[in-house]
C-alpha positions as CSV (number, residue, x, y, z in Angstrom):
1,X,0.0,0.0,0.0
2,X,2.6,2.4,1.0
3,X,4.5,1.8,-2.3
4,X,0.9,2.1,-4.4
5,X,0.8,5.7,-2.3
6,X,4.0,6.6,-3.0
7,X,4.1,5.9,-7.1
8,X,0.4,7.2,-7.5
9,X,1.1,10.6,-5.4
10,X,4.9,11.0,-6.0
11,X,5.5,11.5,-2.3
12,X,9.4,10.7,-2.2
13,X,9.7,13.1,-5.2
14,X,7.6,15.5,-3.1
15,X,9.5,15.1,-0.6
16,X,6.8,14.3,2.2
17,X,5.2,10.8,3.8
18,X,1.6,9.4,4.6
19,X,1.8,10.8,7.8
20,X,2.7,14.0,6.9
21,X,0.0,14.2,3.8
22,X,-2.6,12.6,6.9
23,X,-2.0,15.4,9.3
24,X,-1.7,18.5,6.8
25,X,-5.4,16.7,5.5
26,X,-6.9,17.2,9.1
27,X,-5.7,20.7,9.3
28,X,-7.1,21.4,6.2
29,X,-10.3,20.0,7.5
30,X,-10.4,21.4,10.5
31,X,-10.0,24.9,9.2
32,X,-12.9,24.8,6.6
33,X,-15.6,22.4,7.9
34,X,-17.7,25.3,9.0
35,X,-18.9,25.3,5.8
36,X,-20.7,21.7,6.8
37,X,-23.0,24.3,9.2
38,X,-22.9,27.4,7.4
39,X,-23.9,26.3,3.6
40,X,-27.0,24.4,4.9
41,X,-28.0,27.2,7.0
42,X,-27.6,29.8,4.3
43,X,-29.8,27.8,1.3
44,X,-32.1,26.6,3.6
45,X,-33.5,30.3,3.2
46,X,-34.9,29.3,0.1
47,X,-37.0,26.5,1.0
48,X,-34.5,24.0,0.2
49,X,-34.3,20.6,3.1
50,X,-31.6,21.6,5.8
51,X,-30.8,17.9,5.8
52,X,-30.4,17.6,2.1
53,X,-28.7,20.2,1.6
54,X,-26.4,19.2,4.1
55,X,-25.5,16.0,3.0
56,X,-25.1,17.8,-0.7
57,X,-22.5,20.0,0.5
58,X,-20.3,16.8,2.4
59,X,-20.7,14.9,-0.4
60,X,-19.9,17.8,-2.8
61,X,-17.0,18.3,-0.9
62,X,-15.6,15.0,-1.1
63,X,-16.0,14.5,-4.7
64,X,-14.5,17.8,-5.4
65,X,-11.2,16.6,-2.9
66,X,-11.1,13.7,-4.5
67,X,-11.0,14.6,-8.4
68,X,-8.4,17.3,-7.2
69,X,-6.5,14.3,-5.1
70,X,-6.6,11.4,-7.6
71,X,-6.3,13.0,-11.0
72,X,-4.4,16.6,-10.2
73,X,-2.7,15.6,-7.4
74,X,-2.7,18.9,-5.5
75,X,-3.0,18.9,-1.3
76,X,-5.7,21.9,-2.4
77,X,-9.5,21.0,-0.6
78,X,-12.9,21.8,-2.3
79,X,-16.4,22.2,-0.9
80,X,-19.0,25.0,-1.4
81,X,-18.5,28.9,-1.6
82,X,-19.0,31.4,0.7
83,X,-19.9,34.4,-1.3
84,X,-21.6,32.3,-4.1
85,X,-23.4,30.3,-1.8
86,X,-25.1,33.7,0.0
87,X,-25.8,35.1,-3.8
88,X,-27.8,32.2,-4.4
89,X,-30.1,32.5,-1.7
90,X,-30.1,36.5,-0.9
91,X,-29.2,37.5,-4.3
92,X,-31.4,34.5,-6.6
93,X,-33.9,33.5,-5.0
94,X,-34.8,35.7,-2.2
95,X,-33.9,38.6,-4.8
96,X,-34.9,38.0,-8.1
97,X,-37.4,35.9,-7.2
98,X,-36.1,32.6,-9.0
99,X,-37.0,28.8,-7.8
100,X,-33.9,27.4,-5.8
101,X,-34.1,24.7,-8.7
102,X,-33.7,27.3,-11.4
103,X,-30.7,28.3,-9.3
104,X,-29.2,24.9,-9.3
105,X,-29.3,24.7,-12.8
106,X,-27.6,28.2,-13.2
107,X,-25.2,26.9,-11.0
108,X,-24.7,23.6,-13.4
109,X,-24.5,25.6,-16.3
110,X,-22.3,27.6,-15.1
111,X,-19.9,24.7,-14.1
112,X,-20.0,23.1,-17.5
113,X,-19.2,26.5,-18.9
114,X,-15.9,26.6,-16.8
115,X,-15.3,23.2,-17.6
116,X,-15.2,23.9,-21.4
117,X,-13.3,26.9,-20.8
118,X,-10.4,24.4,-18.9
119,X,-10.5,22.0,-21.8
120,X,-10.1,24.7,-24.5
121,X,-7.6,26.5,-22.7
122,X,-9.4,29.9,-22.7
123,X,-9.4,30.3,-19.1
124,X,-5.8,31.9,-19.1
125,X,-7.0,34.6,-21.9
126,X,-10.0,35.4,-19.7
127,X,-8.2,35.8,-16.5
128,X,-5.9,38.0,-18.4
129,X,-8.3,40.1,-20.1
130,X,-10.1,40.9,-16.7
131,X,-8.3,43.8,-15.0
132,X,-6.6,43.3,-11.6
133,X,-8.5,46.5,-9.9
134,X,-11.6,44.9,-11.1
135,X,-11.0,41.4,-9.4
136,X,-9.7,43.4,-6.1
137,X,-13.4,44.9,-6.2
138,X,-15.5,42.1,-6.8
139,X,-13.5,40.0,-4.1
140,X,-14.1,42.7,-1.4
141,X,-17.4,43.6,-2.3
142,X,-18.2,39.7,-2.1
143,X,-16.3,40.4,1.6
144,X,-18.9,43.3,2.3
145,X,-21.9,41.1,1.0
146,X,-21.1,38.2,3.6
147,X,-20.8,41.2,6.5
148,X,-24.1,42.5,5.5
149,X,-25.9,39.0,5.7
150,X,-24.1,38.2,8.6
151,X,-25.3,41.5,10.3
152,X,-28.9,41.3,9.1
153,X,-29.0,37.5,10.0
154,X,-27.5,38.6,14.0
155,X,-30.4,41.3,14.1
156,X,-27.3,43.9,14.6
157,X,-28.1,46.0,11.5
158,X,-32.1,46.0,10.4
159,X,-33.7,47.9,8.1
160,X,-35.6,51.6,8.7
161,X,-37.6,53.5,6.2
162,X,-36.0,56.3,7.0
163,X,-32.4,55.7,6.5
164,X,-33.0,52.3,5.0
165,X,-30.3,50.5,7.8
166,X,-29.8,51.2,11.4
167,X,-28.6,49.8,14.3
168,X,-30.1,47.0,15.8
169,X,-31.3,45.9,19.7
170,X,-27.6,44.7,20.9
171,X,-29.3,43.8,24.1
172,X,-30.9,40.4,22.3
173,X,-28.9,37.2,22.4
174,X,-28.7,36.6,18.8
175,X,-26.6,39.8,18.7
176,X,-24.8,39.3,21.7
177,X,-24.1,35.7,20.7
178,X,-23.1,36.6,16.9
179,X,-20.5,39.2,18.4
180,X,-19.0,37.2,21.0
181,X,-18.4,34.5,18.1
182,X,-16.8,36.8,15.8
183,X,-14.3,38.5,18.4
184,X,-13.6,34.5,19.3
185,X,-12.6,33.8,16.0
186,X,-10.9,36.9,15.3
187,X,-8.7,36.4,18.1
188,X,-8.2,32.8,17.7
189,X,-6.9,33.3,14.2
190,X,-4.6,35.5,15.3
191,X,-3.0,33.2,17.8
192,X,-3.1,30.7,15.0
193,X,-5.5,28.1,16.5
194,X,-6.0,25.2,14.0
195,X,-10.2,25.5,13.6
196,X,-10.4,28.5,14.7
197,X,-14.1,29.3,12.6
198,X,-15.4,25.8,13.6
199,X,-14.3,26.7,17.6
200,X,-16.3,29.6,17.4
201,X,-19.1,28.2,15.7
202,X,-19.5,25.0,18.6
203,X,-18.5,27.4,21.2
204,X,-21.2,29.6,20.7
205,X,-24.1,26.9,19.9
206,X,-22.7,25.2,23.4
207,X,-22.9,28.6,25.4
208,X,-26.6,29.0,23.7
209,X,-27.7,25.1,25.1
210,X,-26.1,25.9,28.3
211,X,-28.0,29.5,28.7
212,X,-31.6,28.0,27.1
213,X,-31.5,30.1,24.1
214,X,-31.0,27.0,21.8
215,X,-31.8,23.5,21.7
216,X,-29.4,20.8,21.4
217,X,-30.5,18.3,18.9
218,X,-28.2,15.1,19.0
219,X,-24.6,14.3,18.5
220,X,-24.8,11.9,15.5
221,X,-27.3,9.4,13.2
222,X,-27.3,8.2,9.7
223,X,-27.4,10.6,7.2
224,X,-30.6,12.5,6.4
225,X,-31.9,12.0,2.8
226,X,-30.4,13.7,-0.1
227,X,-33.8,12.8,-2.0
228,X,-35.6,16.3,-1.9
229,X,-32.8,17.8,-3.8
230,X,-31.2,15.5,-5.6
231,X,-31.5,16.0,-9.4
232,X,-33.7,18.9,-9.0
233,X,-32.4,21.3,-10.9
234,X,-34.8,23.2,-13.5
235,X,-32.9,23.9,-16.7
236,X,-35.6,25.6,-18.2
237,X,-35.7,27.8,-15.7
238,X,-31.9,28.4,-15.7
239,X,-32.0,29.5,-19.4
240,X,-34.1,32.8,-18.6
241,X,-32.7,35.9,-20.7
242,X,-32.6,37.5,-17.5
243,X,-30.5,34.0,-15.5
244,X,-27.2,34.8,-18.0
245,X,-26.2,37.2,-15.6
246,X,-26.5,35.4,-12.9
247,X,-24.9,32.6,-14.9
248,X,-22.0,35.3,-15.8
249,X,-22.0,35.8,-12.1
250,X,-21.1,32.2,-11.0
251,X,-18.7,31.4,-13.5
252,X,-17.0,35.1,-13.1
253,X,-16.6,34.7,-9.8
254,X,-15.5,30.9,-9.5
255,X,-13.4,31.3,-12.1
256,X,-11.2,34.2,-10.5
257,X,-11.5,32.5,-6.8
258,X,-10.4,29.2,-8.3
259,X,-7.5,30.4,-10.2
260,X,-6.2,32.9,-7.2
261,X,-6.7,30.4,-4.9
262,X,-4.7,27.4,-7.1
263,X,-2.0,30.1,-7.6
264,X,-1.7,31.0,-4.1
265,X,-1.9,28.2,-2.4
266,X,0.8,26.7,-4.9
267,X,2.7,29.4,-4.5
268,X,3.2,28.7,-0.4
269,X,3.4,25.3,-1.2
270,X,6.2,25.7,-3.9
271,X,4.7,23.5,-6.1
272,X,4.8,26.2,-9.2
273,X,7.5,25.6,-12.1
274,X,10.6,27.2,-12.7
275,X,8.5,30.2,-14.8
276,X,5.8,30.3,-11.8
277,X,3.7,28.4,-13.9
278,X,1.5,25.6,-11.9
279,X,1.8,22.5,-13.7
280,X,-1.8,20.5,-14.1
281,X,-3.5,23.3,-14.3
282,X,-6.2,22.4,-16.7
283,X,-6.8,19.4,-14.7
284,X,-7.3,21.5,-11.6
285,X,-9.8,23.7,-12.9
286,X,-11.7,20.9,-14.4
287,X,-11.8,19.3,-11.1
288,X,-13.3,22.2,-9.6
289,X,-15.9,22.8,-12.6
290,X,-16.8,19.0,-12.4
291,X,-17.5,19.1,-8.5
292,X,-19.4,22.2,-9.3
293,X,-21.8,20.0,-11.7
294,X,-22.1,17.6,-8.9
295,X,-22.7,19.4,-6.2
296,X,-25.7,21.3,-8.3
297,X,-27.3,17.7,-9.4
298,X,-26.6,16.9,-5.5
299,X,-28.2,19.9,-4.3
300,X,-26.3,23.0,-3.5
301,X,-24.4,25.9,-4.8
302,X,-20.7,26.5,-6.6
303,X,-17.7,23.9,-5.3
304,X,-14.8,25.6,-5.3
305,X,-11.0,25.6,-4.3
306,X,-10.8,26.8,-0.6
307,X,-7.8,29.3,0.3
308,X,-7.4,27.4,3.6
309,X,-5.7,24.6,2.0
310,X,-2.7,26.6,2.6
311,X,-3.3,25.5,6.6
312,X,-2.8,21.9,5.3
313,X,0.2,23.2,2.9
314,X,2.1,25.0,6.2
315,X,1.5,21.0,8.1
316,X,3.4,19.8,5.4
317,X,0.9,18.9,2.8
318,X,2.6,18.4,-0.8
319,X,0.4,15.9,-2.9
320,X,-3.4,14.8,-3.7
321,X,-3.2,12.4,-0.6
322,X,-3.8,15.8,1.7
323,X,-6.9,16.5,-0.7
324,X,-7.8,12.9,-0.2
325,X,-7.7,12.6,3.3
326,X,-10.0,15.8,3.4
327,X,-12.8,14.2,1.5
328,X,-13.0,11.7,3.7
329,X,-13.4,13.6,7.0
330,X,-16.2,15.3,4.7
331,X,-17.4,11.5,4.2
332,X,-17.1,10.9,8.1
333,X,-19.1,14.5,8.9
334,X,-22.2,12.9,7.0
335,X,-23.1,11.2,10.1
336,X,-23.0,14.1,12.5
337,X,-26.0,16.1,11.0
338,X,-28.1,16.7,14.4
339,X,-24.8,18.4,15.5
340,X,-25.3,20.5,12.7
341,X,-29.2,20.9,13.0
342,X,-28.1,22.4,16.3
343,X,-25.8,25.5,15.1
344,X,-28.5,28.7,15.1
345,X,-27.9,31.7,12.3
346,X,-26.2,33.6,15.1
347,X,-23.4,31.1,15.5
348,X,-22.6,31.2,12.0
349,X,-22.6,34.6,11.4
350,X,-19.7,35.3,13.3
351,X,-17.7,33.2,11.1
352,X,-19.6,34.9,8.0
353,X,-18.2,37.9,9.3
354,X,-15.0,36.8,10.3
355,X,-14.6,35.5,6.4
356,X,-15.8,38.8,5.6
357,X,-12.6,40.4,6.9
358,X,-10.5,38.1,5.1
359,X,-12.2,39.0,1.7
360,X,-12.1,42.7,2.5
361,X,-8.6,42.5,2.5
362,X,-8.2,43.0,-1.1
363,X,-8.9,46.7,-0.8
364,X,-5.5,46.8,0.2
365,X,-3.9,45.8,-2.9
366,X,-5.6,48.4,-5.0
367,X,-3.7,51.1,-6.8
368,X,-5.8,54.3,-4.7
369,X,-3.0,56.8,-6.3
370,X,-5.2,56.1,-10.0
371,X,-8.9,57.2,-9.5
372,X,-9.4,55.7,-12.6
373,X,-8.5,52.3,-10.9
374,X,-9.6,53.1,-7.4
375,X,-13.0,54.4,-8.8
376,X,-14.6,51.0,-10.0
377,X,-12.4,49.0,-7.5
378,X,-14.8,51.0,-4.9
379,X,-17.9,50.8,-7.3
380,X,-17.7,47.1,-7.3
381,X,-17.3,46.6,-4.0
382,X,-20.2,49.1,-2.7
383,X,-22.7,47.8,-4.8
384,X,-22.6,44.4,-3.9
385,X,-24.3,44.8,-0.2
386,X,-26.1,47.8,-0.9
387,X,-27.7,46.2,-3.9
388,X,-27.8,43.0,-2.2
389,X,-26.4,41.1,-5.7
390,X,-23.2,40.0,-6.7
391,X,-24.2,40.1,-10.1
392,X,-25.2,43.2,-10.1
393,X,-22.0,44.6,-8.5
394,X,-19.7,42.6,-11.4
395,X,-22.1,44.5,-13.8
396,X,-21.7,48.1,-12.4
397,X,-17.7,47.6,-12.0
398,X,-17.2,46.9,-15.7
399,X,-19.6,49.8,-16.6
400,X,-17.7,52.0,-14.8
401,X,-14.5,50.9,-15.3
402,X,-14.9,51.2,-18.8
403,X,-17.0,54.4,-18.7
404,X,-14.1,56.5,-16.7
405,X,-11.1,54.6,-19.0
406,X,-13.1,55.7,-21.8
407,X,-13.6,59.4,-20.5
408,X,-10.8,59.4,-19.4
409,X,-8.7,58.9,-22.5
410,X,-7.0,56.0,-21.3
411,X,-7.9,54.0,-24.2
412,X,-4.8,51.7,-24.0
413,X,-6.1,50.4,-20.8
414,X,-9.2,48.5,-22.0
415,X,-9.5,45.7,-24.3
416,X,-12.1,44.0,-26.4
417,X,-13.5,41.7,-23.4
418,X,-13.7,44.4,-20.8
419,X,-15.1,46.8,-23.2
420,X,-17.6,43.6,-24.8
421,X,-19.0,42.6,-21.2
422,X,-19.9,46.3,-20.2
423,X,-22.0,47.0,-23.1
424,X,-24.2,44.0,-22.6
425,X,-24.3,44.6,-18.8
426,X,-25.8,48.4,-20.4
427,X,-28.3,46.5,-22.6
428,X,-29.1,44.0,-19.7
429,X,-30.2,47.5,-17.3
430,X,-31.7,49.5,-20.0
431,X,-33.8,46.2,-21.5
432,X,-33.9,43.3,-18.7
433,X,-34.1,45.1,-14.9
């Protein structure tokens, strides 16, 4: 077995061993499986099963870890979104008023889109095309989306006629309890506690049984039924004029998460070639486009490539084996679903707000010196939660990024794709909204 391991996963030429590739797979783990509460939580807002949706997103997961383990061999972990997971129940479904099967469809085509873009090779030109101030936007403002939900969800900010927001009652628990989990996790990151997000998220459900604000539900059983999602996606519904944004929307965004997260993570891995190129690319993004497709016939929103693979990296993690070892603790979590029946929206959305911060960081990186750059970067990422749509943000970045280029008479700066995409996202508010 050790010698099947070994010639499958190249460990000796990675220089790493099973147990090393075992315990950077837990930490790996460990660091994203509040995603096992949060997604189910999140799209149960639509009317979709908690417990089907749960089991979606561990089995998602593990079929996502494993393509990415056996045929890319990369120590890099999938499972659902944040971000994309929060557009398709606030922005999709809540918002535009879609079915949550319509939204599973958009989120299969959307998946087989990328997946054609990996086997052609077009991804690179796409990625390229898009311009970096635009990608800092749309991954902060898909930061300031999660801290709006997260606020809204804790009761903390609510809505007034008057000013449209204010300031909740901080004297209730659910605020009180969704604060105390987010300084927990703030500060438990810091110190570099392995879980940190999944402490916080059973520390606060515990303190909640203990104080009677919350019910404990069970520890573990067999697995609820996948039925009342599975293969219920409605295509027809997905092909609406009006869903190609949406569409656009979930490819735009997995696309550019996937590709900065493969990069980075390979990057702090040292796994990229001697021209910082990362070998097996193609198969990586396939594998996250196929577990994409899965996970929609399974029953929830956009797999993707989680940043905190590079917890699993910093153990030690080199080959597919860490990726593998993930998707079965994913396999293993399917059994503790009254646990996560138990964690209330307050416990989770001091994690959501916590990931918030993490997203938000790419403000930083923008060039604030050129308002041309700075403009749309801020556009993009104020839209977002104020309109309550990713999509809607994407659209209103490229319009103005192309809009103050063009007035600008920095010409040289666009190209045919940028300049393309905002003149449909014009057509799509002047003829569709």
């Amino acid at each position: 077995m050790k010698r099947l391991l070994d010639n499958h996963f190249k460990l000796s030429e990675h220089n790493t061993s099973i147990k090393t590739e075992v315990i950077a797979g837990i930490t790996t783990f460990l660091t994203m499986a509040y995603i096992i509460f949060v997604n189910p939580s999140i799209l149960s807002e639509t009317g979709m099963d908690y417990g089907a949706v749960f089991v979606a997103t561990c089995l998602a997961a593990a079929v996502g870890c494993l393509i990415m383990g056996l045929w890319a061999n990369y120590p890099i972990a999938q499972a659902p979104g944040m971000g994309l997971n929060a557009f398709f129940t606030y922005g999709v479904v809540l918002g535009m008023g879609y079915t949550w099967e319509a939204a599973l469809g958009a989120v299969f085509f959307s998946g087989f889109i990328f997946f054609l873009l990996s086997v052609f090779k077009i991804r690179e030109w796409i990625i390229n095309a898009i311009p970096l101030s635009l990608r800092l936007g749309i991954a902060a403002g898909i930061g300031l989306f999660l801290a709006m939900i997260a606020l809204k969800n804790a009761g903390i900010v609510v809505s007034n006629p008057a000013t449209y927001v204010a300031l909740g009652d901080l004297s209730e628990p659910a605020a009180i309890y969704a604060l105390v989990g987010f300084f927990a996790i703030t500060a438990l990151a810091y110190l570099r506690v392995t879980g940190a997000v999944m402490i916080g998220i059973l520390g606060v459900t515990v303190m909640a049984i203990l104080l009677g604000h919350n019910e404990y539900g069970g520890l573990v059983s067999a697995p609820p039924s996948i039925a009342p999602t599975f293969m219920a996606l409605d295509f027809a519904g997905a092909l609406d004029v009006a869903m190609l944004s949406v569409i656009f929307a979930f490819l735009f965004v997995d696309l550019f998460d996937t590709s900065g997260t493969l990069i980075g993570v390979a990057h702090r891995g040292k796994l990229l070639d001697k021209d910082g190129k990362l070998p097996r690319i193609g198969r990586a993004m396939m594998a996250d486009s196929g577990a994409s497709m899965a996970g929609a016939v399974m029953g929830t929103s956009t797999t993707t490539s989680y940043i905190e693979s590079t917890a699993g990296i910093a153990s030690g993690g080199r080959t597919g084996l860490t990726a593998i070892v993930v998707a079965g603790l994913f396999l293993v979590s399917l059994f503790f679903a009254p646990l996560a029946g138990s964690i209330p929206a307050y416990a989770t959305a001091g994690a959501l707000l916590y990931v918030a911060v993490l997203m938000a960081g790419s403000l930083a990186h923008a060039d604030w010196e050129d308002v041309t750059e700075a403009a749309p970067v801020l556009i993009a990422a104020l839209a977002m939660p104020l309109t309550f749509s990713i999509a809607e943000g994407i659209a209103l970045g490229f319009v103005s990024y192309v809009a103050i280029k063009a007035l600008s008479g920095r010409f040289s700066d666009l190209n045919p794709a940028v300049i393309v995409l905002a003149l449909l996202f014009v057509l799509k508010f002047l003829f569709l909204d």
